[in-house]
C-alpha positions as CSV (number, residue, x, y, z in Angstrom):
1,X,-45.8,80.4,-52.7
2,X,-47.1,82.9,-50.3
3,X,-50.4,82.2,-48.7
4,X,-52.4,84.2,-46.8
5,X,-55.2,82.3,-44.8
6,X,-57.8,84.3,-42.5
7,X,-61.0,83.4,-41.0
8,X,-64.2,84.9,-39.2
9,X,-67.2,83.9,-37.5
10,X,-70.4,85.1,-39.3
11,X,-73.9,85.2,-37.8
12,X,-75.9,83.9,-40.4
13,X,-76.5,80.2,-41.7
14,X,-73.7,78.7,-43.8
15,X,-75.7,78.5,-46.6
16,X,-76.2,82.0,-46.6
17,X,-72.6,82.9,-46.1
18,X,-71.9,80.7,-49.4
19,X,-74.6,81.4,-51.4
20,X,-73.3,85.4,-51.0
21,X,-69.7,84.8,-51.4
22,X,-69.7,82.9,-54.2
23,X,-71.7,85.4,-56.2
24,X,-69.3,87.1,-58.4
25,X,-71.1,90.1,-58.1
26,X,-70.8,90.7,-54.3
27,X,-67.0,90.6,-53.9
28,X,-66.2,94.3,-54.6
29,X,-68.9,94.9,-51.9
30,X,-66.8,93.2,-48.8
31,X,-63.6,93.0,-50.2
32,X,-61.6,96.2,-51.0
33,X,-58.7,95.2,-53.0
34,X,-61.3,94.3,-55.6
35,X,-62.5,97.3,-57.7
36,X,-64.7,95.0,-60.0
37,X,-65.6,91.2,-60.6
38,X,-68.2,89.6,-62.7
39,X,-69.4,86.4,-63.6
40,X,-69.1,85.6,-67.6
41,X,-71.6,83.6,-69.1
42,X,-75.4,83.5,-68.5
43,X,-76.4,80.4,-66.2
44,X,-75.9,79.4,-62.7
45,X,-72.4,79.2,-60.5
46,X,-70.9,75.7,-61.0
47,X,-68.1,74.7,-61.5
48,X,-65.8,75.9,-64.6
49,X,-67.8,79.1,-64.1
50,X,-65.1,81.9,-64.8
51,X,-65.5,85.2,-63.2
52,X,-63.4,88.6,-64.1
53,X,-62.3,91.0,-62.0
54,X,-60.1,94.2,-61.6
55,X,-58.2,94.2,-58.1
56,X,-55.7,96.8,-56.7
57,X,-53.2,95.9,-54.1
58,X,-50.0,98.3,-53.2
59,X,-51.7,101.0,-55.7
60,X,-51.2,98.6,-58.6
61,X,-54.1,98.0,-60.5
62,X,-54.2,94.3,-62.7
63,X,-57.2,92.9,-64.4
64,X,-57.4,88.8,-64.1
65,X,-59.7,85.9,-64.7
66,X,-60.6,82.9,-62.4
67,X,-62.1,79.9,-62.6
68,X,-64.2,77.8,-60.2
69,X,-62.3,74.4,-60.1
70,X,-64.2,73.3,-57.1
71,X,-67.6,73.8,-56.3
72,X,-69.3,72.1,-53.1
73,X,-72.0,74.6,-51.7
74,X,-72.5,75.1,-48.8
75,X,-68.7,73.7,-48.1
76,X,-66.2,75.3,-50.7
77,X,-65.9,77.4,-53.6
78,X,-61.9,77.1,-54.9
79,X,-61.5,80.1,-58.2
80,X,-57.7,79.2,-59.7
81,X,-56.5,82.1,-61.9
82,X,-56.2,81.5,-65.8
83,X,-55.7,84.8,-66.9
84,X,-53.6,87.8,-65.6
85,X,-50.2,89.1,-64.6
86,X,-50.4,87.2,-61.2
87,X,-50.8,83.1,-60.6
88,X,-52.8,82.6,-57.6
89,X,-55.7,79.8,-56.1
90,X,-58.3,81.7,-53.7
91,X,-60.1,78.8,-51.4
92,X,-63.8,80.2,-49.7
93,X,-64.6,77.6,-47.1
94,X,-67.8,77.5,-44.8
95,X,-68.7,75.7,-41.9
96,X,-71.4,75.5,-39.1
97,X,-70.5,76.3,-35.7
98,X,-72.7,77.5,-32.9
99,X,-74.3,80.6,-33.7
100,X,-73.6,80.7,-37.4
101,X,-70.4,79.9,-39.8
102,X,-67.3,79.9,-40.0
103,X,-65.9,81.4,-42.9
104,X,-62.3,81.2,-44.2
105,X,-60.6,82.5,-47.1
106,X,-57.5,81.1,-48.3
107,X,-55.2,82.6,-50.9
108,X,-52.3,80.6,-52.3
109,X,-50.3,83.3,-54.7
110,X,-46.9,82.4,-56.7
111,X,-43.9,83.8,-55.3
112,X,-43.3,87.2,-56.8
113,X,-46.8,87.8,-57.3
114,X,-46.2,87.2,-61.1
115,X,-44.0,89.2,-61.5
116,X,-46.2,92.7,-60.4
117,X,-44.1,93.5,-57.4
118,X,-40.9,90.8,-57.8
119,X,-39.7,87.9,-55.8
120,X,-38.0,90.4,-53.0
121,X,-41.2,92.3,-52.3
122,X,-43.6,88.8,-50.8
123,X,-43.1,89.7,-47.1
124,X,-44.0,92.6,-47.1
125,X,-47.0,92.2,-49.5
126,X,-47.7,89.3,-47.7
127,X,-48.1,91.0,-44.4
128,X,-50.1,94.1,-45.7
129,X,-52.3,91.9,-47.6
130,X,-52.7,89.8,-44.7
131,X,-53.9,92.9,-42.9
132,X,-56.0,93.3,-46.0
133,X,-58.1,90.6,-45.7
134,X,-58.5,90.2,-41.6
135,X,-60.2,93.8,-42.1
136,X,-61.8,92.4,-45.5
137,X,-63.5,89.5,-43.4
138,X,-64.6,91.9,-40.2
139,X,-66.4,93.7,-43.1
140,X,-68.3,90.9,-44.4
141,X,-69.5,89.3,-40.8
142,X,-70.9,93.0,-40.2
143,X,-72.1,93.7,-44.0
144,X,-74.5,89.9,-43.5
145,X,-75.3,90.4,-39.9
146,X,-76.5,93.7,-40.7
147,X,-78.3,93.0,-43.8
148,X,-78.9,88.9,-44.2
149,X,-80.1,87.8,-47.5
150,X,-83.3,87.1,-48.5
């Protein structure tokens, strides 16, 4: 299983950097492989909240559903897919550390990404994706330092 882990020190309280990257709504904003996401159902985040999304990676465009499995704010937020071409777990984790948080985002995918790129293609996915999301997390640590919530 491929897994792609990155981190990035944000200046702004953890609960901040949570309460923003849990929000369904906010991930096309910071991360660019996502063209789309939304929270279904009326009602606050919890968890068993499902959220769907559009994302495009390599030029391929695939539609999915998560669900929130865990939900510890300000700590974690863990979204397991349930519906989609690809099989994958992504982990948000926040913590305080002098000067604000440290945020980490973990993605666990099944080898082959589901069968949208095959088996022989994971390293090399794996790598520009990896790329992907360092550049992903650099724009979310400027994005809330530059505009905090509230």
């Amino acid at each position: 299983m491929p897994t792609i882990e990155e981190s990035v020190i944000i200046a702004r309280p953890p609960q901040e950097v949570f309460d923003f990257v849990s929000t369904p709504a906010n991930t096309a904003v910071w991360d660019s492989s996502v063209v789309a996401s939304e929270q279904q159902g009326d009602g606050p985040f919890a968890e068993g909240t499902r959220t769907r999304g559009t994302s495009k990676i390599m030029g391929r465009r695939f539609d999915w559903t998560v669900e929130a499995t865990e939900y510890d704010p300000p700590n974690r937020v863990t979204n397991t897919s349930v519906e989609g071409p690809m099989s994958f777990v992504v982990t948000s984790s926040v913590e305080a550390v002098d000067g604000g948080s440290r945020y980490t985002y973990r993605i666990d995918a099944a080898s082959g990404l589901g069968g949208v790129f095959g088996r022989m293609a994971d390293p090399f996915i794996q790598r520009a994706q990896a790329r992907t999301v360092r550049a992903n997390l650099e724009t979310l640590a400027e994005l809330l330092a530059e505009h905090p919530a509230g």
